[in-house]
Z-matrix of the N, CA and C atoms (Angstrom, degrees):
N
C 1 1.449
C 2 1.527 1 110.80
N 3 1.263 2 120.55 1 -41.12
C 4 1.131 3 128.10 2 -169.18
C 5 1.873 4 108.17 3 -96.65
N 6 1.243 5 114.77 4 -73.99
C 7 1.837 6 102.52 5 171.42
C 8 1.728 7 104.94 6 -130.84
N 9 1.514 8 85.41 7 128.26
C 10 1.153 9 163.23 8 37.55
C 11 1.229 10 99.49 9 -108.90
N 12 1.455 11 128.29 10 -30.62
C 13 1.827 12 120.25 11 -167.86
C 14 1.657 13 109.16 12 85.13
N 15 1.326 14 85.91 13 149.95
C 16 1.938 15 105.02 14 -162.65
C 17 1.814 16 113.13 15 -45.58
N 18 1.776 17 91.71 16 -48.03
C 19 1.642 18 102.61 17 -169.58
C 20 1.940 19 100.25 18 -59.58
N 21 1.411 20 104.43 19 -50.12
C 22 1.616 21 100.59 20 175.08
C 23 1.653 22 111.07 21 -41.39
N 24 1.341 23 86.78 22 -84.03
C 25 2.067 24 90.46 23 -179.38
C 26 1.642 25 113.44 24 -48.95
N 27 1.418 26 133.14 25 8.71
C 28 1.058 27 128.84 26 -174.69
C 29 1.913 28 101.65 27 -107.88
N 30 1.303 29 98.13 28 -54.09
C 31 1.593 30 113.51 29 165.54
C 32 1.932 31 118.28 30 -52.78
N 33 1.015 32 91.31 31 -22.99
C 34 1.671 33 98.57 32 179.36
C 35 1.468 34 122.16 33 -98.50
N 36 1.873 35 109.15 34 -7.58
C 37 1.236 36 134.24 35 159.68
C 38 1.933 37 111.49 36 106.50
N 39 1.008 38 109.00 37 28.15
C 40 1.525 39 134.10 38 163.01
C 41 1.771 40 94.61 39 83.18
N 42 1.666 41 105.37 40 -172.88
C 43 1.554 42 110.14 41 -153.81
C 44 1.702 43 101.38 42 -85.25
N 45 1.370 44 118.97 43 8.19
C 46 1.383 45 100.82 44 165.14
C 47 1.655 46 113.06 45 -99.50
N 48 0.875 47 127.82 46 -30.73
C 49 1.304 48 131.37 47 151.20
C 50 1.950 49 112.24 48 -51.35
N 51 0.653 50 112.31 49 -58.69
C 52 1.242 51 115.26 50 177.86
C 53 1.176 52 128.25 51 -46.20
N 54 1.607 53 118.64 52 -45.42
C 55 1.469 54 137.67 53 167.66
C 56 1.609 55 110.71 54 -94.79
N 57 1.392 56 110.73 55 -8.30
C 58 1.434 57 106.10 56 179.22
C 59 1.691 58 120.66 57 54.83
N 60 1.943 59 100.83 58 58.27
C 61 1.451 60 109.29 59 -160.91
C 62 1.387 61 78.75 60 -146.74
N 63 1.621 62 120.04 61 109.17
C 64 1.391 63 112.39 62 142.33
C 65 1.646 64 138.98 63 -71.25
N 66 1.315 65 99.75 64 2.07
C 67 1.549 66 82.83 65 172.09
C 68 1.517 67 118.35 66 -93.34
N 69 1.199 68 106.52 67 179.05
C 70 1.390 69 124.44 68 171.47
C 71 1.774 70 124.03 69 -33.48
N 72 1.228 71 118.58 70 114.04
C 73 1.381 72 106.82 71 -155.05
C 74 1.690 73 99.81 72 -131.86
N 75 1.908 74 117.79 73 123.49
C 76 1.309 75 107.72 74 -156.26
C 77 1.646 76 94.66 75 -102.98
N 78 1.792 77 118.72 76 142.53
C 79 1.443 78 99.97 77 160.06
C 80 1.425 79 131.71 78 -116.44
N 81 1.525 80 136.30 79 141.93
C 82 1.190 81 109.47 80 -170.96
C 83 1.543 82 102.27 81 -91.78
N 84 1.995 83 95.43 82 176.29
C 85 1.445 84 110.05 83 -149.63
C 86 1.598 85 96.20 84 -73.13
N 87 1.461 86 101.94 85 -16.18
C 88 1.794 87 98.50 86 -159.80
C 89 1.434 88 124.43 87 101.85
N 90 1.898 89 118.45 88 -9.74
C 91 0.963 90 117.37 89 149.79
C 92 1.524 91 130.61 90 -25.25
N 93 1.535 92 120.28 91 -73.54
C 94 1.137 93 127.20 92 159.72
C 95 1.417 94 137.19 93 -16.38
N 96 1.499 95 108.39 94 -61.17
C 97 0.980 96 126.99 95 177.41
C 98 1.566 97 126.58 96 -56.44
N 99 1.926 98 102.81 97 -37.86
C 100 1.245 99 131.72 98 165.17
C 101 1.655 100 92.81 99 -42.61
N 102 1.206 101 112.73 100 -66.10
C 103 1.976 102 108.12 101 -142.04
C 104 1.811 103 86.82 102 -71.14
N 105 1.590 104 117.57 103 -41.85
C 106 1.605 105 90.41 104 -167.34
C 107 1.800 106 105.20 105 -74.10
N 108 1.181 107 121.10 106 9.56
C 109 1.686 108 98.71 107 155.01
C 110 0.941 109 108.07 108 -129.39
N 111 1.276 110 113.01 109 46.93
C 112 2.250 111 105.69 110 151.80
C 113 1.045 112 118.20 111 -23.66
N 114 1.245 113 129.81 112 -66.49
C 115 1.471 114 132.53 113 -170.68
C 116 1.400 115 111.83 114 -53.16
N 117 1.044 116 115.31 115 -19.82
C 118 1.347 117 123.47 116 145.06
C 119 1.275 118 169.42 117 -96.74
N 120 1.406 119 95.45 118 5.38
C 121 1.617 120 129.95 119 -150.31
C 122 1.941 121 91.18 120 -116.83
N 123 0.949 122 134.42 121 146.87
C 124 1.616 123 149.41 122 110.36
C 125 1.214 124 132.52 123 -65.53
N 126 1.277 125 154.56 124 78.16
C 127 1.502 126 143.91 125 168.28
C 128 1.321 127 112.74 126 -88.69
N 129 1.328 128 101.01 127 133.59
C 130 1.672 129 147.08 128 167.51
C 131 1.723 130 117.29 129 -96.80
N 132 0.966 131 81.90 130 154.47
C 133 1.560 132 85.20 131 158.07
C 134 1.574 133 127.81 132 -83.83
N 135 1.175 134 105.78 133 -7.53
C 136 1.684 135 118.17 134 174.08
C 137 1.788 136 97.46 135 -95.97
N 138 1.148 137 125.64 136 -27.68
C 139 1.300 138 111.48 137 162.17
C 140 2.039 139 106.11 138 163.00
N 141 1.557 140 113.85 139 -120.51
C 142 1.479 141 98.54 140 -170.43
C 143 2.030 142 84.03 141 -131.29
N 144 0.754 143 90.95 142 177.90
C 145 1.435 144 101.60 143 175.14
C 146 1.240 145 107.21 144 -165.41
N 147 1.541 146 109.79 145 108.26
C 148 1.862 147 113.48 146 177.97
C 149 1.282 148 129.45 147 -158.60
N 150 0.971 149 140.96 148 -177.49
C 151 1.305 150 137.91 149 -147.82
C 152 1.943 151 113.66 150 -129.23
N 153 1.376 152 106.78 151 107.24
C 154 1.249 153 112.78 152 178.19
C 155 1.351 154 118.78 153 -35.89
N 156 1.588 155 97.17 154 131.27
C 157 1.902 156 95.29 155 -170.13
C 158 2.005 157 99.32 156 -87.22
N 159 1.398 158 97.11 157 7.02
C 160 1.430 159 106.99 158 -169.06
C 161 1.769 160 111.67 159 -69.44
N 162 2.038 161 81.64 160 -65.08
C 163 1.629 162 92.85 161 -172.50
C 164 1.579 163 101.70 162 -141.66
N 165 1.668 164 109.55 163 30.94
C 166 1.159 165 103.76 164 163.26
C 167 1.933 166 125.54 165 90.68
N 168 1.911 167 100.86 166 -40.73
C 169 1.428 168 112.87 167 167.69
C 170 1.515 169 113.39 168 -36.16
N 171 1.433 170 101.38 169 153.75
C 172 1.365 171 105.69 170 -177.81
C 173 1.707 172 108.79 171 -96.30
N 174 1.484 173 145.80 172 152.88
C 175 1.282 174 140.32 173 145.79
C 176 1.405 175 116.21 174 -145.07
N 177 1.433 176 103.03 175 168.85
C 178 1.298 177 104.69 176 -174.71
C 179 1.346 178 97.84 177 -142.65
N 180 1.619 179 97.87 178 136.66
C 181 1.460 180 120.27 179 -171.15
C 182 1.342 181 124.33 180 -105.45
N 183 1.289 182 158.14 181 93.90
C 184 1.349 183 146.75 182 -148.17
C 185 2.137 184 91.51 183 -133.97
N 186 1.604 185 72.70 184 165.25
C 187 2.077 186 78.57 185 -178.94
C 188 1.198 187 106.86 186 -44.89
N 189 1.536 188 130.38 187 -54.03
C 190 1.490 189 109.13 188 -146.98
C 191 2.033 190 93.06 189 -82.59
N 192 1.035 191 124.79 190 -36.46
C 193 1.768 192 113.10 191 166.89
C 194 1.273 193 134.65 192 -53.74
N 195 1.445 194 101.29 193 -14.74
C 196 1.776 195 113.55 194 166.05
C 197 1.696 196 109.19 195 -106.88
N 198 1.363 197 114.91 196 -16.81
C 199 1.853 198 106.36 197 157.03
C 200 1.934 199 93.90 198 -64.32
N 201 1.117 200 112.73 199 -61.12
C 202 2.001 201 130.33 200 -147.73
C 203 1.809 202 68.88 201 -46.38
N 204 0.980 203 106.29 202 -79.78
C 205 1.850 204 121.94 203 -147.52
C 206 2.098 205 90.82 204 -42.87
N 207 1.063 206 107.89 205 -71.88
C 208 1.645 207 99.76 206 174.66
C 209 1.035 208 125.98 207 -25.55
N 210 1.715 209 117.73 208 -66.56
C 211 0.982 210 111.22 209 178.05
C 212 1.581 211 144.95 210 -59.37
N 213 1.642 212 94.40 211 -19.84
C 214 1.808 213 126.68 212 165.93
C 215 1.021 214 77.00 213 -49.79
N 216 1.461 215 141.67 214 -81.59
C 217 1.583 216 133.54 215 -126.01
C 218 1.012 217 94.92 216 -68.21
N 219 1.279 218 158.81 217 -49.84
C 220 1.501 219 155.37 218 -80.31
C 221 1.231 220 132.72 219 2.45
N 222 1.553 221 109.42 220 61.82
C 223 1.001 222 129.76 221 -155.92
C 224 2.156 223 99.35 222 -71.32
N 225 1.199 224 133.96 223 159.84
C 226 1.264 225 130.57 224 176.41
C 227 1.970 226 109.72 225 -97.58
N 228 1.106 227 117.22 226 -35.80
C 229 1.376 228 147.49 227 179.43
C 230 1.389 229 111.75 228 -115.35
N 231 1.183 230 124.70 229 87.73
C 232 1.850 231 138.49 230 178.15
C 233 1.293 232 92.13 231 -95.25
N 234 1.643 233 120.81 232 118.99
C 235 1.443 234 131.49 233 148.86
C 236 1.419 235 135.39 234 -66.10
N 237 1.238 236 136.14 235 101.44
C 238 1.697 237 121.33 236 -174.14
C 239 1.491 238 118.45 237 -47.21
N 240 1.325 239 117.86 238 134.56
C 241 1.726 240 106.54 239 179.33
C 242 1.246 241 101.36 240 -53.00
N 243 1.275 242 95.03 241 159.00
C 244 1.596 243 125.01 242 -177.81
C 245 1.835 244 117.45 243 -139.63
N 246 0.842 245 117.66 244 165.37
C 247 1.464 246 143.11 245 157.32
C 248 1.256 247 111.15 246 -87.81
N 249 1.579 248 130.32 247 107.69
C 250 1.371 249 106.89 248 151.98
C 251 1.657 250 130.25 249 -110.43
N 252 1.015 251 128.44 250 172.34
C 253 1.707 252 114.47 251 -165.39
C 254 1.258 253 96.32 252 -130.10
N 255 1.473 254 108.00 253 150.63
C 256 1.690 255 110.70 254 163.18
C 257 1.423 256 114.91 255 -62.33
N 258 1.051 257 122.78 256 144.73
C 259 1.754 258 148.47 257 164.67
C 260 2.036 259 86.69 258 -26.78
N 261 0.990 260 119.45 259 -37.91
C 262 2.169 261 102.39 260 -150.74
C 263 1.833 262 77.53 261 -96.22
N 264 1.041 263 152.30 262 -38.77
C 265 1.443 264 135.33 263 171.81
C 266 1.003 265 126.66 264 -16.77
N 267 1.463 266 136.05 265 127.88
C 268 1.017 267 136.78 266 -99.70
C 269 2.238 268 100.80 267 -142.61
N 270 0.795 269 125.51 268 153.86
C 271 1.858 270 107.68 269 -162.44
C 272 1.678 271 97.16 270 -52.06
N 273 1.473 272 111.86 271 -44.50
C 274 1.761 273 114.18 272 -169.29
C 275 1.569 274 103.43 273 -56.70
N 276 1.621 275 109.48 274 -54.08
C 277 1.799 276 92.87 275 -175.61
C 278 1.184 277 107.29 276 -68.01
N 279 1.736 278 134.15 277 -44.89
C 280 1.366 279 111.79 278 -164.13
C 281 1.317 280 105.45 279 -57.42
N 282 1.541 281 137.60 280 -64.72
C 283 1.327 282 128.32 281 -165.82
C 284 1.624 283 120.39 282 -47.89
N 285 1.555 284 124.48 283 -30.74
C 286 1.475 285 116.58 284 140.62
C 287 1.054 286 133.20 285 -7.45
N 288 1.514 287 90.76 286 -88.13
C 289 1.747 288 114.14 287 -169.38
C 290 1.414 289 103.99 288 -76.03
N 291 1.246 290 118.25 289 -14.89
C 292 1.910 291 92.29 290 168.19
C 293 1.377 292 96.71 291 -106.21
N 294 1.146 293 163.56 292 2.19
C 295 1.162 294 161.49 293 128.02
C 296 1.921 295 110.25 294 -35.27
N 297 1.718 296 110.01 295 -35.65
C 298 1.689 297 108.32 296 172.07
C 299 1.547 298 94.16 297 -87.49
N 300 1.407 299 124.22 298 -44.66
C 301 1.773 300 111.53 299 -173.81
C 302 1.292 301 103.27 300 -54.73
N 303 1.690 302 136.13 301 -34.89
C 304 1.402 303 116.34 302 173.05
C 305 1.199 304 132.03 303 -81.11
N 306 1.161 305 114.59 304 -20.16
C 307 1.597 306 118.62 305 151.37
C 308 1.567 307 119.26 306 -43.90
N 309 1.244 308 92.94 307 -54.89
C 310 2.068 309 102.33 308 171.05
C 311 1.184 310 120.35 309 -70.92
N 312 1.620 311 111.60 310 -18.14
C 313 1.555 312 110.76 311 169.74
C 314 1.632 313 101.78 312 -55.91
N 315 1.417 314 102.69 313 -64.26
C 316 1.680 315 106.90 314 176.48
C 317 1.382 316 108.43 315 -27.10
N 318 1.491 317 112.45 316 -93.72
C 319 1.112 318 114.13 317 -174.59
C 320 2.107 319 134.56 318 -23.86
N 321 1.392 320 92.98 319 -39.87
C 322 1.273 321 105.47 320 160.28
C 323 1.103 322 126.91 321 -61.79
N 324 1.468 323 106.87 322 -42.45
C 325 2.156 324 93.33 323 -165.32
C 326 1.910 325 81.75 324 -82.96
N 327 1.593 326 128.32 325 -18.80
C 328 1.680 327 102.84 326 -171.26
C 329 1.842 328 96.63 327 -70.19
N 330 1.360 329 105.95 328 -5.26
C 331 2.036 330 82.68 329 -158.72
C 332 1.331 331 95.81 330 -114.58
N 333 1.432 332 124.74 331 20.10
C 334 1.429 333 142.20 332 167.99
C 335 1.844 334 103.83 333 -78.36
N 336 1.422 335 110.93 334 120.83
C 337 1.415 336 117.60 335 164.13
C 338 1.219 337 117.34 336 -81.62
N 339 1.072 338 114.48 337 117.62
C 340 1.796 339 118.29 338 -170.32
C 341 1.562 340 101.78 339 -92.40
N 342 1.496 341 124.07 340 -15.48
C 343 1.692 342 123.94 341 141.87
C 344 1.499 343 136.81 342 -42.87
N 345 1.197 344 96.02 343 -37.92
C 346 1.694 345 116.12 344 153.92
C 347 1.233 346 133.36 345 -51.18
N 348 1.461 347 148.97 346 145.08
C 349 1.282 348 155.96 347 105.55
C 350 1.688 349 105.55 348 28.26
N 351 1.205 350 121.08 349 164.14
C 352 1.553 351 103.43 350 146.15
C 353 1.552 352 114.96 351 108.97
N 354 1.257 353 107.59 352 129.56
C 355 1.500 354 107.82 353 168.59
C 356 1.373 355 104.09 354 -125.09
N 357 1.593 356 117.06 355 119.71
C 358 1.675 357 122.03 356 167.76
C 359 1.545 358 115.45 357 -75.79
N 360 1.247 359 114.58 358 133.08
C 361 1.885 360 129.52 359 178.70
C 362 1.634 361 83.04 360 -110.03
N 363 1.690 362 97.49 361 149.70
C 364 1.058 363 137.70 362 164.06
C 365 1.606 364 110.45 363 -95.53
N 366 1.438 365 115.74 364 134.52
C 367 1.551 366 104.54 365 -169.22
C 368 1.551 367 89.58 366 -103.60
N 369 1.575 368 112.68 367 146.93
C 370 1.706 369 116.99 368 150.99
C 371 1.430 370 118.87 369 -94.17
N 372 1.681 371 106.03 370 119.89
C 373 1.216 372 116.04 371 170.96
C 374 0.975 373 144.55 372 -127.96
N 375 1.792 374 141.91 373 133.92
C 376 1.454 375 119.87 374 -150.51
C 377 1.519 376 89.64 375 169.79
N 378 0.817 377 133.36 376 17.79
C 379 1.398 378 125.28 377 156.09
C 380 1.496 379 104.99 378 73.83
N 381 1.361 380 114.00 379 -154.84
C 382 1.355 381 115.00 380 -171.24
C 383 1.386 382 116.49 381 -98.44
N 384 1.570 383 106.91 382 23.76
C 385 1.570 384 122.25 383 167.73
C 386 1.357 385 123.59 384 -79.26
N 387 1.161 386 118.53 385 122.78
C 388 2.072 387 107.70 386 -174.55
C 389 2.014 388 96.80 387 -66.37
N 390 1.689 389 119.11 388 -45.42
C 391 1.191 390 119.64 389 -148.87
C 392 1.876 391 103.94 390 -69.38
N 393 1.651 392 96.16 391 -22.96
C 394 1.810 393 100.96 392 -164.75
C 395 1.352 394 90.85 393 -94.84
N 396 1.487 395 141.89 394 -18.25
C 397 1.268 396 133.21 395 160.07
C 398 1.335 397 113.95 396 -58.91
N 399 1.265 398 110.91 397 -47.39
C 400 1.856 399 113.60 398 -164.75
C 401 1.888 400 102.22 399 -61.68
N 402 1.848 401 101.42 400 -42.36
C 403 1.269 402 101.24 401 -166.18
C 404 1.590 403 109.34 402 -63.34
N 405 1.747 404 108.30 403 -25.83
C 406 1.648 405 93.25 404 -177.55
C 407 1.162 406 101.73 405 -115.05
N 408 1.515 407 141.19 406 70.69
C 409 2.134 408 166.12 407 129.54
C 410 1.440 409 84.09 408 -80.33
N 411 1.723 410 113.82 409 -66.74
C 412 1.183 411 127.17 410 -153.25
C 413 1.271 412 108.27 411 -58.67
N 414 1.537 413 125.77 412 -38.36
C 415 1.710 414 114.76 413 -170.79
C 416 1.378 415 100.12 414 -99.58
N 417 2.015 416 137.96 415 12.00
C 418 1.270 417 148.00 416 -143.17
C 419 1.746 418 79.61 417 -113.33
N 420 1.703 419 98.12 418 -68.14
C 421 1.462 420 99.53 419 -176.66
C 422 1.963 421 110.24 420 -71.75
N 423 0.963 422 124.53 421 -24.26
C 424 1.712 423 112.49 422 144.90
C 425 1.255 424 131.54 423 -25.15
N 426 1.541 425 102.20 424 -37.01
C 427 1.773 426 100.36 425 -146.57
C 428 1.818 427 96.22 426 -126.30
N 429 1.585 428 101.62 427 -15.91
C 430 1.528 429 104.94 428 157.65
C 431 1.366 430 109.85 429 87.29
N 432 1.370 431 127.69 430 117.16
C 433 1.253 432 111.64 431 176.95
C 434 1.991 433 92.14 432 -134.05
N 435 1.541 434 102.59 433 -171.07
C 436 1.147 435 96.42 434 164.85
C 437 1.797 436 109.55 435 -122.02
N 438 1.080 437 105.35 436 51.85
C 439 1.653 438 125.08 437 173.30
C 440 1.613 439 115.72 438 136.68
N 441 0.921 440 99.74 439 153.35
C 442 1.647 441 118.43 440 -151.93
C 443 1.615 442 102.26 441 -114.40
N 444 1.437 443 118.72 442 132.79
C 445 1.974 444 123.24 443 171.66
C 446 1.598 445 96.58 444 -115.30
N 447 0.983 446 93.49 445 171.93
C 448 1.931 447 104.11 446 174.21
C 449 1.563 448 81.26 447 -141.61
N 450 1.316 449 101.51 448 117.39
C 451 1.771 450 133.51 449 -178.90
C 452 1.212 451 101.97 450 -114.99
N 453 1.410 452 111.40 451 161.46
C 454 1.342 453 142.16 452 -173.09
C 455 1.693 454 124.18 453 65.49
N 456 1.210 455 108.68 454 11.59
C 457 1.736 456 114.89 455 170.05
C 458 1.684 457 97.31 456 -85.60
N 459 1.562 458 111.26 457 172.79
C 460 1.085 459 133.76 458 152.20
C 461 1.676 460 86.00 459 81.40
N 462 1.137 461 146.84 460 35.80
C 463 1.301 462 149.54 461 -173.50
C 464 1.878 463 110.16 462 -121.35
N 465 1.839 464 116.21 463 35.69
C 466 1.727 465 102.59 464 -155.77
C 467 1.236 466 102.15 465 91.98
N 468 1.157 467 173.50 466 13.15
C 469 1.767 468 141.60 467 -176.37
C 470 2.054 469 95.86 468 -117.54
N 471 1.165 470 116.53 469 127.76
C 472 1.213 471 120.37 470 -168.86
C 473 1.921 472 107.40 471 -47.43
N 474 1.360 473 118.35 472 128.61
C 475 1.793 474 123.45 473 176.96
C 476 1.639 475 105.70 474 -18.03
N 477 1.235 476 108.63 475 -33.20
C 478 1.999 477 109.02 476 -138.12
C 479 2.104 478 75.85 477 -81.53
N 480 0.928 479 106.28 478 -40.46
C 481 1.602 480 108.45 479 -155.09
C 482 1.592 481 105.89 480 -84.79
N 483 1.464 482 103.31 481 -30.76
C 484 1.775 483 106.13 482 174.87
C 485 1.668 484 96.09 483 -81.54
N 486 0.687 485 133.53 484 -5.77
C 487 1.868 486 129.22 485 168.28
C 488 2.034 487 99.08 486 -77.38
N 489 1.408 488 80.86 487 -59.17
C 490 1.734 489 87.40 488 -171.03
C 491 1.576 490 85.95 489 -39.69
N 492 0.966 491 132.15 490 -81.71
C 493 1.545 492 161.55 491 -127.67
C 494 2.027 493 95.57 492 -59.37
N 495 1.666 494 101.90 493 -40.36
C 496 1.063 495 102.29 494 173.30
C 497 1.329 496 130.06 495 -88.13
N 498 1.448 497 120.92 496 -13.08
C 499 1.661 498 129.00 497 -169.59
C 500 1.618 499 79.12 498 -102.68
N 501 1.155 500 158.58 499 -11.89
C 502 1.254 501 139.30 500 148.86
C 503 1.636 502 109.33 501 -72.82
N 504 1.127 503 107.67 502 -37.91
C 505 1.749 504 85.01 503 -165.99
C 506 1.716 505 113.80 504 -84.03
N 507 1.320 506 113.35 505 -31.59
C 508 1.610 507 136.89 506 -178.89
C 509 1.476 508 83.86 507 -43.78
N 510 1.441 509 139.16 508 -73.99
C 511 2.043 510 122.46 509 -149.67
C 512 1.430 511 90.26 510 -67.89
N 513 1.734 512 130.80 511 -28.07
C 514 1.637 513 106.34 512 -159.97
C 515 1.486 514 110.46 513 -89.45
N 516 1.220 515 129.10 514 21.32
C 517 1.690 516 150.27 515 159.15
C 518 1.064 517 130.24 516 -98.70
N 519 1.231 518 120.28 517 133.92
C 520 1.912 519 123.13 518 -167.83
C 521 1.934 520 95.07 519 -65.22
């Protein structure tokens, strides 16, 4: 998004041309990226609003500008924005913030061009709760995707508990 940015890699004929890699190439929504610059970031429920750690500019990123920007790339695997949380978050914030990532799930698969390239995933999110994970599989496979991630591990939370985290969430996904 930031260098070179979508319109570049889009004008140059997206990131398999670009890197000169025909295979299958996945992109994330930028969730991630959101939590390691908090200190820079604002989130809303309309999306993030923050300030390049580059050169300082301000932008704001919401689902359907992180579907637009993917799909610029020609990305093969488009992630729905997400929320992600640090590992010490707590049952009240995670169920929040994956309660706003499923809202943006929505928003994502509507601002997804199905004229396009591309397969959109629905992310599962919920922290290191089995019950706030199950509840958002459950509104993931609601809202339909054409493949499913389990997001927000590997962010700080000790191996033993991101395993737990995954042999619970892996059966509640198609």
């Amino acid at each position: 998004m930031l260098r070179p940015g979508e319109k570049i890699i889009e004008k140059l004929g997206g990131l398999h041309k670009f890197m000169n890699w025909s295979r299958p190439i996945l992109t994330d929504s930028g969730g991630f990226q959101v939590m390691s610059l908090a200190g820079l970031a604002k989130m809303s429920d309309k999306g993030v609003d923050f300030r390049s750690h580059i050169d300082g500019k301000r932008y704001f990123l919401s689902p359907e500008y992180s579907i637009g920007i993917q799909q610029a790339l020609g990305s093969d695997i488009i992630m729905c924005f997400d929320e992600c949380i640090k590992s010490t978050a707590d049952e009240f914030e995670a169920h929040k913030s994956m309660k706003r990532s499923m809202a943006w799930a929505v928003r994502s698969k509507k601002a997804f061009d199905h004229r396009r390239e591309g397969s959109l995933f629905g992310i599962q999110q919920g922290g290191t709760f089995t019950n706030t994970r199950e509840e958002s599989a459950k509104i993931l496979m609601d809202i339909g995707f054409e493949g499913y991630a389990i997001g927000g591990l590997a962010v700080g939370e000790p191996q033993h508990i991101m395993f737990s985290v995954l042999g619970n969430s892996v059966p509640l996904l198609p």
